[in-house]
N, C-alpha and C positions, 0 to 999 in steps of 0.2 A: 396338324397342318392341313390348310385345305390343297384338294386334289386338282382343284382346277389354278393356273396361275397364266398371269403375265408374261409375255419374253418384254424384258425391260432393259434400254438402257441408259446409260447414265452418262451426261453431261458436265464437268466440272468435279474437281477433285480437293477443293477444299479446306478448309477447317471446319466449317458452319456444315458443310455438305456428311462429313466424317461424324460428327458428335450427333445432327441429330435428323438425316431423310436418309442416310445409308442405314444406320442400326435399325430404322423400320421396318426393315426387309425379311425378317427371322418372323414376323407377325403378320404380313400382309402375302395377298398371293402373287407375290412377284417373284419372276424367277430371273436375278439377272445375267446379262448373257455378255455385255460390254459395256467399257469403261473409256470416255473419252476426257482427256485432257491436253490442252496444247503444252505442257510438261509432261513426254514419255514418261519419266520415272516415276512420274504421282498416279498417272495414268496405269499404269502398270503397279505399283504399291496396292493400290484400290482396286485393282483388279483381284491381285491375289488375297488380299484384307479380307474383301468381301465376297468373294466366290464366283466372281465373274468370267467367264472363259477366254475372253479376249480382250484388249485396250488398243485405243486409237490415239492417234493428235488431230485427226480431219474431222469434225463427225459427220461430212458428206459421204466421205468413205465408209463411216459405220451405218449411215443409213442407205447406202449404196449397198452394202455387202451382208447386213444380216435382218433377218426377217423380225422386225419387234412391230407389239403391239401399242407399245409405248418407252415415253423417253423420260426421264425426269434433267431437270436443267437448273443446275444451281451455278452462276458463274458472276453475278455483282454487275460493275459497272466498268462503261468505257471510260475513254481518258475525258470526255465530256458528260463527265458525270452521269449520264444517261443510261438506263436498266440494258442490260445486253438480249432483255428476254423476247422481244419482238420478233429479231430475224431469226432468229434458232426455234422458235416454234413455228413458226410460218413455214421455214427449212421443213422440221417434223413431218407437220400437217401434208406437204405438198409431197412428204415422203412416204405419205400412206401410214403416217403413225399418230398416235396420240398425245398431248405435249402435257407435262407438270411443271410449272414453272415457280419458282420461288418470287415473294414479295422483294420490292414493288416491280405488279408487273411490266410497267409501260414508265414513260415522261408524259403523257399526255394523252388526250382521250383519243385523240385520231389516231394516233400506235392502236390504241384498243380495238377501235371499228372497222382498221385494215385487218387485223387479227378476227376478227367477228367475218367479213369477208371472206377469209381463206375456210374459217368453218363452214361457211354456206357452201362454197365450192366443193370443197372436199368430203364432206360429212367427217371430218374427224374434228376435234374440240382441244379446249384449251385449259385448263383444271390451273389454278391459281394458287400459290399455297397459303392462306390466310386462315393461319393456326388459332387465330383468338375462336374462331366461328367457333372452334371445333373443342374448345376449353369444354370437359365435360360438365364444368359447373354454370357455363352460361349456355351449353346445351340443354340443364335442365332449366335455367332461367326463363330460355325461350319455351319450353313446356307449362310455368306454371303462368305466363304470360298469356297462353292461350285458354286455361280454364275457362269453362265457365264461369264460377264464382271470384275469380281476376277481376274482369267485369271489362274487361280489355284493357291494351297498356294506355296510357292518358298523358306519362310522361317521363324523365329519366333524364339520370343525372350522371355523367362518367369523370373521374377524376385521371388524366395521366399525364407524365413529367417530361410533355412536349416542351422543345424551344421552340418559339413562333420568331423565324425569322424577320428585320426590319425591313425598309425598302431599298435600302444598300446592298441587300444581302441574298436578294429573288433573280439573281441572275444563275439558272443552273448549270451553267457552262463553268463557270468562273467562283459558287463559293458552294463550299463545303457544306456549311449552314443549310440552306438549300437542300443540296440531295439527304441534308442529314432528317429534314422535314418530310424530302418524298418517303425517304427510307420507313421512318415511323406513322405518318398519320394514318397509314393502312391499320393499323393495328387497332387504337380505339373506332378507326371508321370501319372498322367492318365488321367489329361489336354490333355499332348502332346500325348498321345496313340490315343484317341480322334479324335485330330485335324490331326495327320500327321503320322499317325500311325505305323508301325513296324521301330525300330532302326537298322541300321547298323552295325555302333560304336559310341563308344564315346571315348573322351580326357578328362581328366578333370583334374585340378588342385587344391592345397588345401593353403589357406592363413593360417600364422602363429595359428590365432584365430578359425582357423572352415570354416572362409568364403570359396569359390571360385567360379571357374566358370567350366560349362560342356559345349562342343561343341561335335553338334548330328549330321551324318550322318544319311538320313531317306532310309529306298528299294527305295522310293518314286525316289531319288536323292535330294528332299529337306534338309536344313542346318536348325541346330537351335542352341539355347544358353538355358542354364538354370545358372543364376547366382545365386546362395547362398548367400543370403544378410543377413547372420549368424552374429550379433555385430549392425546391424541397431536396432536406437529408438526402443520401444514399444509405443512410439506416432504414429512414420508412418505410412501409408497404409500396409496392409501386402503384397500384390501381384500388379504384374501388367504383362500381356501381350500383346504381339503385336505378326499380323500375316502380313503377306507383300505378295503381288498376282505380276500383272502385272500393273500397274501405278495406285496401290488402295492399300490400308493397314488399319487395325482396330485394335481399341485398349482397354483392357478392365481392368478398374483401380479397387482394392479394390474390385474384384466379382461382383461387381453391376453395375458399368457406363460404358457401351459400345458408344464408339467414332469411326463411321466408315464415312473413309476418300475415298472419292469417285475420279474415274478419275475428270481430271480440272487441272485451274489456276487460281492464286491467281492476281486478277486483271490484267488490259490487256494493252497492248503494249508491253509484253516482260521485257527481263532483263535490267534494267537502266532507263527504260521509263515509268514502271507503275507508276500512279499520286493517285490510290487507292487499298488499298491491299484486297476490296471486290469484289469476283467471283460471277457469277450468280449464281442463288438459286438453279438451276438443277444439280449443281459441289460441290452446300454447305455441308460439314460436316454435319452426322449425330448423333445426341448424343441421347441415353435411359440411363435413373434413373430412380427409385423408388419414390413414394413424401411418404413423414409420413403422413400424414394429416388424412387420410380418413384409415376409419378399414378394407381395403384391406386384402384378403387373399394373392396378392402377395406381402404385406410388410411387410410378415410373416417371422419370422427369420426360421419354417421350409418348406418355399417353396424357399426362397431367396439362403437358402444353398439348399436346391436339394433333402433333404430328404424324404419331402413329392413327390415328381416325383418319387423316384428310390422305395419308397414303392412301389405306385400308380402301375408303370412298371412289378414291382414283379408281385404280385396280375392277373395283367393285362395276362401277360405270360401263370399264369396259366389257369386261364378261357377261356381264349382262346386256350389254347395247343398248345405256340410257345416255341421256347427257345429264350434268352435274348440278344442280338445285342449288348447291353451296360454294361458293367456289368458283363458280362461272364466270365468262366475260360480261357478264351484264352485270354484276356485282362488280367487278373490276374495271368500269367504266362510271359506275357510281362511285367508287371510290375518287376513280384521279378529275372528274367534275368537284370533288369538294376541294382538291388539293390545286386544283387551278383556279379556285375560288380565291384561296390565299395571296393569291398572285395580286387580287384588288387589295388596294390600299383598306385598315379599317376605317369603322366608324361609320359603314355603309349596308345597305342591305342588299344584299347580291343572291340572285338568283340561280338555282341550283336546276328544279324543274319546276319552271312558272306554270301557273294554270295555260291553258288553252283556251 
């Protein structure tokens, strides 16, 4: 266990909070010290749950009364659909602490920039929790994107079983739909933030059901897709992405199986003439999974999702006195610009960060 840690505490007593940013805390160097819930008895459950010394219902009073380095904040949405996460890290920040705040962080990009504000004042920051980043298989994704012999990413393709809501349905005060969009686009959007980072524009289209598809212009000049597979099974894989370089491309199915496809040929003499479709071992496909077998801490469902890293990162940050590369308000401002993009009607090209 490491020697140095966090005094942390905790906002929100949950279900989503319980199953998977509390059990982090056995892994990460956080020590927590209170539990705030406006339901005393959950507040107090989760205190003794997790080892926490004290519980609150104000958390003005818990940032009134105990010395933390940080807060983590998991608490959903007001009765206007809108993320609770703005004022309670601002609260944090202005309390001398440093905030973790769960997905999605804001309704809109100016929640983000007044957030961006209070870090400038304050020097303390704002850590986002945006678990895709932090998927160890599109962690190594983003490694072999950067090879040399990659040749750089050129372009990519992510499949997930977004509903794109219609124009009846983009009022976020009023429909469910809606938050249920801000809720999720974070999630493949901060894949591609990620891997290919700032947006251009986008086009995007909307199938009769929800489905469709988006195509991205990146600063980069890189191209991508994001298809909405809104109406696919709940048997199927949820996601799948591919990134494409210069005569290499990887592919990572379901979060976990990474397939990277190296320069080569598939057996030799060429087209019409090969007699075996096996290429030498130095050109073979690369494939990483998980096995169940053995009580690994990486076949942990919260290292597998990322939770445990994007703690671990927090924590990290601040012991050391950096700010956060991943996870950041900058990233979390690119996010909710793509998801106010949605707000345009399709069929159009809407710009995200025009040229200058």
């Amino acid at each position: 266990m490491p020697d140095h840690k966090i005094r942390a505490g905790f906002i929100g007593c949950g279900g989503h909070a319980f199953r998977n940013v509390y059990p982090t805390f056995q892994f990460a160097p956080v020590d927590l010290i209170a539990t705030c819930d406006l339901h005393e008895d959950r507040a107090k459950q989760f205190a003794r749950q997790f080892g926490a010394h004290r519980h609150y219902t104000d958390h003005r009073e818990m940032l009134d009364k105990e010395d933390l380095d940080g807060v983590f904040i998991v608490t959903g949405y007001g009765p206007d659909n809108r993320p609770l996460y703005p004022p309670l890290a601002i609260d944090c920040m202005k309390a001398g602490c440093n905030a973790w705040i769960e997905k999605p962080p804001a309704a809109s990009v100016a929640e983000i920039e007044k957030m961006m504000a209070v870090e400038k004042e304050t020097g303390k920051f704002t850590f986002v929790g945006l678990k895709k980043a932090y998927f160890p298989a599109i962690e190594r994704l983003k490694e072999i994107t950067e090879r040399p012999e990659f040749g750089g990413l050129m372009s990519l393709y992510l499949k997930y079983p977004q509903y794109i809501p219609n124009e009846n349905e983009k009022d976020l005060a009023t429909s469910l739909r809606m938050r249920g969009f801000l809720d999720h686009i974070v999630h493949p959007g901060s894949i591609i933030d990620y891997l290919a980072g700032k947006i251009r524009h986008i086009y995007y289209e909307r199938s009769p059901r929800g489905g469709g598809i988006m195509n991205i212009k990146f600063t980069s000049e890189a191209t991508g897709v994001l298809h909405f597979t809104s109406g696919r099974s709940n048997t199927s894989p949820l996601e799948r992405i591919e990134v494409i370089g210069h005569g290499e491309n990887a592919v990572v199915d379901n979060g976990v199986r990474l397939t990277y496809y190296r320069k080569g040929n598939r057996g030799e003499g060429g087209y019409g003439r090969a007699t075996n479709f096996m290429g030498p071992d130095d050109q073979a496909p690369i494939t990483w999974e998980p096995e169940w077998s053995l009580g690994q801490l990486y076949n942990k469902q919260i290292f597998l999702l990322g939770y445990a890293f994007e703690v671990i990162e927090f924590a990290n940050c601040i012991l050391q006195n950096r700010y956060p590369t991943r996870g950041n308000l900058e990233s979390a401002r690119e996010l909710l610009k793509l998801y106010e993009a949605f707000q345009h009607p399709p069929g159009q090209i809407i710009p995200i960060n025009p040229p200058r």
